[in-house]
N, C-alpha and C positions, 0 to 999 in steps of 0.2 A: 444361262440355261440353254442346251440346245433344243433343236427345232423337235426333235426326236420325243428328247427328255418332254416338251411341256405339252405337243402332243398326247402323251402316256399318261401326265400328269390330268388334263382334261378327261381321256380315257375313264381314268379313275372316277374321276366326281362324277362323271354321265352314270356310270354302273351303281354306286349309291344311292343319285335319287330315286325314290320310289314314284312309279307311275301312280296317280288319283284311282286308275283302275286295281291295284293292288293294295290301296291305304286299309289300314283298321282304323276303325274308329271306336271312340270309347262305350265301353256295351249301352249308357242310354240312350245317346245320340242314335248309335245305331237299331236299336229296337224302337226308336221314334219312325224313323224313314223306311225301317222294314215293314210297319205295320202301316204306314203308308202305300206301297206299294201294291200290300198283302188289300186294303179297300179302294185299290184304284182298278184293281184285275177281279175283285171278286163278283160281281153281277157277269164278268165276262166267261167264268169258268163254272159258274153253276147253271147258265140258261141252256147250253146243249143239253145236258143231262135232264134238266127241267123237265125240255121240251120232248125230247126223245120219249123218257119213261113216262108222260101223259101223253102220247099217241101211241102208245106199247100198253097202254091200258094200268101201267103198276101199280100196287098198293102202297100206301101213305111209307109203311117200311120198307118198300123194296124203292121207294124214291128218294128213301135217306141213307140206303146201301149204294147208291148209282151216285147220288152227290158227294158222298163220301168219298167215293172211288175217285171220284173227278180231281177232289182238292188233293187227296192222298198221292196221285198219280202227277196232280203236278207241280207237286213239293219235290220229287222225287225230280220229275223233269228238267227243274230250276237249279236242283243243288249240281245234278249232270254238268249244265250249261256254266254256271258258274265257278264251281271248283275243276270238275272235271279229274279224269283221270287216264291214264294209255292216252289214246288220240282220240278221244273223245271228250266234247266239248266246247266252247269257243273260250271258257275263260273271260268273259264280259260279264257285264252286270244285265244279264240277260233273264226274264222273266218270261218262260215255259206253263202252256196250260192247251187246255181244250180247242181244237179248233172248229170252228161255227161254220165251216164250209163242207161238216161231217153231216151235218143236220140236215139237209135236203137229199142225200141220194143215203142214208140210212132212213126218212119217212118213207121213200120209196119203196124200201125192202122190208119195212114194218106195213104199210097198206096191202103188200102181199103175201108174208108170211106170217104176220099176226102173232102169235106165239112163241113161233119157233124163229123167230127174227133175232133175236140177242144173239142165242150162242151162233149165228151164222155172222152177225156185224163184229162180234169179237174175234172170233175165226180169221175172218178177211183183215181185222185190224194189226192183229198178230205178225200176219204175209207182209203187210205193205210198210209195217214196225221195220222188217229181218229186212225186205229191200232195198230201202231208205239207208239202212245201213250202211248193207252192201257197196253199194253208187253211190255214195255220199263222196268218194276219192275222184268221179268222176263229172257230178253233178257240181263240185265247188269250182270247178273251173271258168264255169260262168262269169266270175271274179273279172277276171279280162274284160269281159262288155259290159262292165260299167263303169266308164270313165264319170266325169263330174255333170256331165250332159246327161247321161242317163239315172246316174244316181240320184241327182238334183231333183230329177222329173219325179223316181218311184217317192223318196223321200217325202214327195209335195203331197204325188196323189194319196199317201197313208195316213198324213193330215188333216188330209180334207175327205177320204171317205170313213175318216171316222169322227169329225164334224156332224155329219146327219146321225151317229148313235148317240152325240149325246145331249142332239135335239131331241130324238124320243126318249130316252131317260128322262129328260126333262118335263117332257109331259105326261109320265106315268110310266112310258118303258112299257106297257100293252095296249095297242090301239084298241082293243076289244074289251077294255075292263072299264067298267062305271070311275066317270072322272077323268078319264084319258084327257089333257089338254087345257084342264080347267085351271081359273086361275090362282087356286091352292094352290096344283103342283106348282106352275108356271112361279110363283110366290118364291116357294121353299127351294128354286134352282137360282131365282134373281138371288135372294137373302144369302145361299150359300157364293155363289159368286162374288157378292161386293164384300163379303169377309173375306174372303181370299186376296181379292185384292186389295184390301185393306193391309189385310196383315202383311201381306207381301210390300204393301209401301210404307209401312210405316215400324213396322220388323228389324231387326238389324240380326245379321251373322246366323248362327242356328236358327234360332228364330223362323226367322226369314223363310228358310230352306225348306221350314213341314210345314209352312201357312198353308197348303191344298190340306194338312190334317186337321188344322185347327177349325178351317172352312169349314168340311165334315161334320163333324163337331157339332160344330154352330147350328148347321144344317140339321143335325140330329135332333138337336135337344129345340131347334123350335117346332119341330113336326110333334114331340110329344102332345103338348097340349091341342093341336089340331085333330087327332086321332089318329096319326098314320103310320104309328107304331105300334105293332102286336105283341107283346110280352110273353104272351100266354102262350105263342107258338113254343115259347121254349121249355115248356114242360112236358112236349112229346117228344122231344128228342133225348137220347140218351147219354150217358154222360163218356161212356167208353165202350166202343164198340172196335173190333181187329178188322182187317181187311180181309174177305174171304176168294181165292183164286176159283173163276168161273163160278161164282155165287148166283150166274141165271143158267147152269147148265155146262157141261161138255161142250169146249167149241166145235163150228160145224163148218168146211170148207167147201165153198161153192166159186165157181170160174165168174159169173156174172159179179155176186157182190165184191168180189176179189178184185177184176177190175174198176169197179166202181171207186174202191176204198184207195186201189192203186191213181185214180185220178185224181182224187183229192191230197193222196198221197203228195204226188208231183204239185199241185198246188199249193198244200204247204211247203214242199221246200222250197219252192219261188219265191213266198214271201217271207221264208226265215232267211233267207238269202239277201232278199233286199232288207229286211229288218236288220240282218246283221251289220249291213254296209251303212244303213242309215246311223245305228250306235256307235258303231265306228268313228263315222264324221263327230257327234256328239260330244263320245268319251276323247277325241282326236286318237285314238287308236286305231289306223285305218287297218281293213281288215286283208289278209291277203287268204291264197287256195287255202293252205292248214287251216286258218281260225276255221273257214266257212267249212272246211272238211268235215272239223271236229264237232260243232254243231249240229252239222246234219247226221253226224253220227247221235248226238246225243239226242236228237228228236226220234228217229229211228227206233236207238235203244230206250225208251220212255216211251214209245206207243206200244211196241211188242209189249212191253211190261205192261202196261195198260191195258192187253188185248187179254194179258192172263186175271190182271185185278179186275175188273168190269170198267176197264177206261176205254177211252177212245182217241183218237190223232191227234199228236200234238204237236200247237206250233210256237211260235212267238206273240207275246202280247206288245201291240204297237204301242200301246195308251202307256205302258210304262217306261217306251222311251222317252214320251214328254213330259213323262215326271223326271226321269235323269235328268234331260234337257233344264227343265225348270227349275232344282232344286238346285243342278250343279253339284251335287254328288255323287260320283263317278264309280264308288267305292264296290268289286264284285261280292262283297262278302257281306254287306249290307243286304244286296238280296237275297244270296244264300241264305240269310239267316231268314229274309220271307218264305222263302223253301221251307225251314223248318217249321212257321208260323205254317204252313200249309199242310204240313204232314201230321201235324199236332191237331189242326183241324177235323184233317180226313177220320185222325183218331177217336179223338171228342167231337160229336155231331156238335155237343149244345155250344159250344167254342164257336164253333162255324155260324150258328146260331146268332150268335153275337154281333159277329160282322152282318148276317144279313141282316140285322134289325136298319142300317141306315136306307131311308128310302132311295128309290130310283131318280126321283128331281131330285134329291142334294147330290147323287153320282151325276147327274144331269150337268149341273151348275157348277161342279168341279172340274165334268169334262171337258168342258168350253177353253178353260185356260191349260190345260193339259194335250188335247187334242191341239190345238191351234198353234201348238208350240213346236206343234210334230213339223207342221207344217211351214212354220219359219224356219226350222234346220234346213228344208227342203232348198228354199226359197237361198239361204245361205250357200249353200253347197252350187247351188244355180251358178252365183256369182261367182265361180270358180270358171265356168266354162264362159267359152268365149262365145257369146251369143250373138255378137254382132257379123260372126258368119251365117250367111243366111239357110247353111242347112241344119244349123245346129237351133236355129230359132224354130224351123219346121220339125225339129222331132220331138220340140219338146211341145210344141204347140200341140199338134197332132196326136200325139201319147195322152195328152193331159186331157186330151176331148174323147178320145177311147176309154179313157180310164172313169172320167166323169159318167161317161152316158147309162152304164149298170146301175152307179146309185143313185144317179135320177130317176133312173128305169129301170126298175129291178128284172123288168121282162124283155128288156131290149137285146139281150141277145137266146130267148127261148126260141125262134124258130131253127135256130141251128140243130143239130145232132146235137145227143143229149150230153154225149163226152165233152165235146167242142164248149157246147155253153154252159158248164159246168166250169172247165177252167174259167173262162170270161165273163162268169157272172161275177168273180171277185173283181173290181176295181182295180186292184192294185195290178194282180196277177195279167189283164186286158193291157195295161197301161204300161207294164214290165214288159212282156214280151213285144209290143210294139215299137218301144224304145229302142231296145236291142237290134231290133231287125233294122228300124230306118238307121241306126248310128253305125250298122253292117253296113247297107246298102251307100249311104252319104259320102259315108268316114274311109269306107274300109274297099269295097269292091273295086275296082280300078284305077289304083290309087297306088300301086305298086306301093316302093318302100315309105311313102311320103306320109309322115306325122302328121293326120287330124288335128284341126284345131284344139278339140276338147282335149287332147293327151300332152299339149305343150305344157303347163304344168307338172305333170308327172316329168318331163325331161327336164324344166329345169332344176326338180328337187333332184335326179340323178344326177345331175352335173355338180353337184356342191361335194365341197372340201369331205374327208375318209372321217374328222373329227364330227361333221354334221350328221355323216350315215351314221355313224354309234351312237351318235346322240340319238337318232332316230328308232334304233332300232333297240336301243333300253328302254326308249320312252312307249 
């Protein structure tokens, strides 16, 4: 056979295998880990809306139209992100929903408009939806400054600031509510932990894979006899309810909240950018400008849409990349199909119901091995860069203690302008753009044409044999 011939021949078998990122799996397997995923993101997509519509004063109905909206909007978000369609996108196993960086400059706009504050925060959310869009061909470029030194670093920091959420989970999830810390909860996050990692060690195959549900589970069903599950909540909710467009009003467009929404705007797409890069590494799918294009399209087109349902910005959920990480199911249509378990929720309140019946210390106790997981990808990915050059040890050093100091201190960067520390109070988003800068300034600035440390990887995989980049690039 010639050289030609079994090149062609390899050719062939590369283009057969299915990437982990494209498998189906069989419907129960996969309505196991979608409904997974569906209780790993759910406390994270109902507390904006929570919070928002009780400092917006609403009534018990108009707070299960706003929750609703929430889930609805980001079933809708997830099926984007996962299936996708035009160049909109990424096509990963990417999980879309509310983001919690919306909740501080919309109280804002609710402490001074009071009333009329919804249809003005849907208004501005609309704008900053069509933006996003727009510059999402321009914003995915970023791609380029994040070699594995930088990626490494956002990767770690996304780990570890979401570590302290699911210590407060753990203690109640409301520092303000009777029992915050007590050794119940504390209890009911230990007990669901060591069933997870029970099952996880002693699990085989499938199994194995949904032990963070079984954990759940377990978590559930000991809190009943303690009293810390409400049943009764779910006879006020309805059993099917439509989504109604602007159900608090006519949007209202103001230049202030507009850039407000446009700041956090840009701050989620920092971190669906680094969330992309991080599942990437993960799914080993790395991501390049398109995926990250496509995405940021699809966050974009899912908040407009959101701006018209009574949703609000959407970004990526980090906590479900450490369940990919941990389960090792890579599979995009596994989540799609949590999309749907989401939109089905939005639909049926009392559904949604359901899932909230698991308390916040068993999400607590789950989090730990979920979250923690984020952060050994991080840790992974590290070990790609050469660290033993001593500027690459300083930026990640450096990054990692900018990124740190927010959620240790949530106030530590309030004396700034209120735009400035707005970006910087997210952790990641501090810790991202620091990165970037010093692996500019280190790597890149006076450096003429000469290969940074951190990028010599990326050369050696271009220098591999034409049968390795097809291989690569099916895969």
């Amino acid at each position: 056979m010639s050289r030609r011939q079994d090149v062609e021949r390899q050719t062939e078998t590369v283009e057969t295998v299915v990437h982990p990122v494209d498998e189906m799996l069989p419907p129960g397997k996969m309505a196991a880990v979608a409904l997974q995923h569906v209780a790993t993101m759910y406390a994270g997509v109902a507390a904006p809306p929570l919070i928002i519509g009780g400092a917006a004063g609403l009534t018990a109905a108009q707070l299960t139209t706003l929750l609703a909206a929430a889930l609805f909007v980001a079933g809708i978000a997830t099926l984007l992100q996962t299936l996708g369609f035009w160049k909109v996108g990424s096509r990963l196993p990417f999980v879309n929903g509310i983001s919690f960086a919306t909740v501080s400059p919309i109280l804002a706009v609710v402490a001074v408009r009071h009333g009329a504050a919804l249809p003005l925060i849907f208004g501005s959310t609309i704008v900053a939806g069509l933006c996003c869009f727009l510059f999402a061909p321009v914003f995915c470029r970023l791609v380029r400054f994040f070699p594995p030194v930088v990626s490494g670093t956002v990767i770690t920091l996304i780990g570890v600031s979401l570590l302290p959420v699911a210590g407060n989970w753990a203690q109640g999830g409301d520092a303000h509510a009777r029992g915050y810390g007590s050794l119940t909860n504390l209890g009911l996050a230990a007990v669901t932990l060591l069933s997870v990692l029970l099952f996880n060690r002693f699990l085989t195959g499938f199994l194995q894979r949904i032990s963070i549900l079984f954990g759940l589970l377990v978590g559930t069903l000991a809190a009943i006899p303690l009293g810390r599950i409400d049943f009764h909540a779910l006879r006020s909710l309805p059993v099917f309810e439509l989504p109604h467009p602007f159900a608090f009003g006519a949007p209202k467009f103001e230049a202030a909240s507009i850039v407000a929404m446009l700041v956090v705007m840009v701050v989620s797409m920092t971190e669906s950018t680094a969330d992309m890069i991080a599942l990437g590494e993960v799914v080993e799918r790395p991501v390049d400008d398109r995926t990250v294009a496509g995405g940021l399209r699809a966050d974009g087109l899912a908040t407009a849409f959101g701006g018209v349902f009574n949703g609000f910005i959407c970004t990526a959920f980090a906590q479900n990349i450490g369940l990919v990480a941990l389960t090792k199911i890579r599979s995009r249509y596994v989540v799609a199909l949590s999309g749907c378990f989401l939109i089905l929720m939005g639909l049926m309140p009392v559904v949604g119901g359901l899932v909230s019946l698991v308390p916040q210390p068993v999400l607590g106790g789950a989090g730990v091995m979920l979250f923690g997981t984020v952060a050994v990808a991080g840790i992974r990915t590290l070990g790609k860069a050469d660290l033993s050059a001593g500027s690459n040890a300083v930026i990640v050093a450096v990054s990692l203690a900018f990124g740190i100091f927010p959620i240790a201190y949530p106030d530590f960067y309030n004396a700034l302008p209120q735009q400035v520390a707005t970006i910087l109070s997210s952790g990641i988003s501090a810790g991202c753009l620091l990165a970037v800068t010093l692996n500019l300034l280190f790597n890149h600035l006076g450096r003429g044409r000469e290969i940074p440390p951190a990028y010599v990887p990326e050369a050696q995989i271009a220098a591999l044999g034409k049968v390795d980049q097809l291989s690569e690039h099916a895969g």
